[in-house]
C-alpha positions in Angstrom: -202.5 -6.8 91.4 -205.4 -5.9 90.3 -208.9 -6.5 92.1 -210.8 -8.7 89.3 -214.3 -8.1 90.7 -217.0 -6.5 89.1 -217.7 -3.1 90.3 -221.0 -4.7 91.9 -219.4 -7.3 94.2 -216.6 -4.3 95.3 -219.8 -2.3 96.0 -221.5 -4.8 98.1 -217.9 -5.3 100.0 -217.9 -1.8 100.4 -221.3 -1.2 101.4 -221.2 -3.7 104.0 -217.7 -3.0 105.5 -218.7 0.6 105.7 -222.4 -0.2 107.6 -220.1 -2.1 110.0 -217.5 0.9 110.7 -220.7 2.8 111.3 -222.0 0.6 113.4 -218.8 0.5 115.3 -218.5 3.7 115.7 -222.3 4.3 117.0 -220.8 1.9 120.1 -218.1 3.4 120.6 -219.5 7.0 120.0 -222.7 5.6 122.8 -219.9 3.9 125.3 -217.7 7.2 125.5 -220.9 9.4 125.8 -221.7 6.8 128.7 -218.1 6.5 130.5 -217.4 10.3 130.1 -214.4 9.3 127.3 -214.1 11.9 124.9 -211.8 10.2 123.1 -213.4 7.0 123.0 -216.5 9.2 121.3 -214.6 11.2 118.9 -212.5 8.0 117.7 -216.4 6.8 117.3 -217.6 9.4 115.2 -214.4 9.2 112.8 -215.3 5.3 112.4 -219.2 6.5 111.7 -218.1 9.3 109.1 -215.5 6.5 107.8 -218.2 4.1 107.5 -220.5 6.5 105.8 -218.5 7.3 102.8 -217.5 4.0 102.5 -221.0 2.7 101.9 -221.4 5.9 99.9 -218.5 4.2 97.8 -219.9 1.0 97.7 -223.6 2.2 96.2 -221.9 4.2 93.5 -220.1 1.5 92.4 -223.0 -0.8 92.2 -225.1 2.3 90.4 -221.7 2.4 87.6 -221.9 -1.4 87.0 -225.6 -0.9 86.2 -224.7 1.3 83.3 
Protein backbone atom coordinates (compact mmCIF):
# COMPACT_ATOMS: atom_id res chain seq x y z
CA UNK A 1 0.00 0.00 0.00
CA UNK A 2 1.10 2.95 -0.70
CA UNK A 3 2.14 5.67 1.93
CA UNK A 4 -0.46 8.64 1.05
CA UNK A 5 1.54 11.43 2.74
CA UNK A 6 2.96 14.32 1.18
CA UNK A 7 6.60 14.15 0.82
CA UNK A 8 6.68 17.01 3.61
CA UNK A 9 4.98 15.04 6.51
CA UNK A 10 7.38 11.72 5.39
CA UNK A 11 10.19 14.24 5.68
CA UNK A 12 9.36 15.47 9.08
CA UNK A 13 8.78 11.59 10.09
CA UNK A 14 12.01 10.98 8.80
CA UNK A 15 13.81 13.79 10.13
CA UNK A 16 12.71 13.26 13.47
CA UNK A 17 13.03 9.41 13.64
CA UNK A 18 16.49 9.83 12.36
CA UNK A 19 17.48 12.77 15.18
CA UNK A 20 16.33 10.13 17.63
CA UNK A 21 18.62 7.07 16.22
CA UNK A 22 21.28 9.65 16.58
CA UNK A 23 20.54 10.46 19.62
CA UNK A 24 20.54 6.91 20.64
CA UNK A 25 23.37 6.06 19.36
CA UNK A 26 25.39 9.21 21.04
CA UNK A 27 24.22 7.06 24.51
CA UNK A 28 25.07 4.22 23.56
CA UNK A 29 28.30 5.32 21.70
CA UNK A 30 29.08 7.62 25.41
CA UNK A 31 27.91 4.42 27.77
CA UNK A 32 30.34 1.87 25.86
CA UNK A 33 33.16 4.48 25.80
CA UNK A 34 32.32 4.68 29.70
CA UNK A 35 31.93 0.75 30.49
CA UNK A 36 34.84 -0.25 28.24
CA UNK A 37 32.06 -2.07 25.70
CA UNK A 38 33.29 -1.93 22.29
CA UNK A 39 30.44 -3.29 21.05
CA UNK A 40 28.08 -1.42 22.89
CA UNK A 41 30.01 1.82 21.14
CA UNK A 42 30.26 0.51 17.61
CA UNK A 43 26.50 -0.63 17.66
CA UNK A 44 26.20 3.24 18.82
CA UNK A 45 27.93 4.74 16.06
CA UNK A 46 25.96 2.45 13.37
CA UNK A 47 22.61 3.99 15.08
CA UNK A 48 24.28 7.74 14.82
CA UNK A 49 25.41 7.14 10.95
CA UNK A 50 21.74 5.44 10.59
CA UNK A 51 20.26 8.31 12.12
CA UNK A 52 22.15 10.83 10.05
CA UNK A 53 21.09 9.77 6.72
CA UNK A 54 17.87 9.28 7.75
CA UNK A 55 17.32 12.89 8.67
CA UNK A 56 19.38 13.56 5.53
CA UNK A 57 16.30 11.71 3.90
CA UNK A 58 13.81 13.45 5.60
CA UNK A 59 15.15 17.28 4.62
CA UNK A 60 15.40 16.23 0.99
CA UNK A 61 12.10 15.26 0.92
CA UNK A 62 10.74 18.29 2.50
CA UNK A 63 13.16 20.46 -0.02
CA UNK A 64 11.29 18.12 -3.27
CA UNK A 65 7.73 18.93 -1.85
CA UNK A 66 8.74 22.60 -1.94
CA UNK A 67 9.21 22.47 -5.69
Amino acid sequence: MADERNLTERGVDNSLKGKGNDLKGKIKDAAGGLTGDSSLQAEGKVDQAKGKVQDAVGKAERKLDER
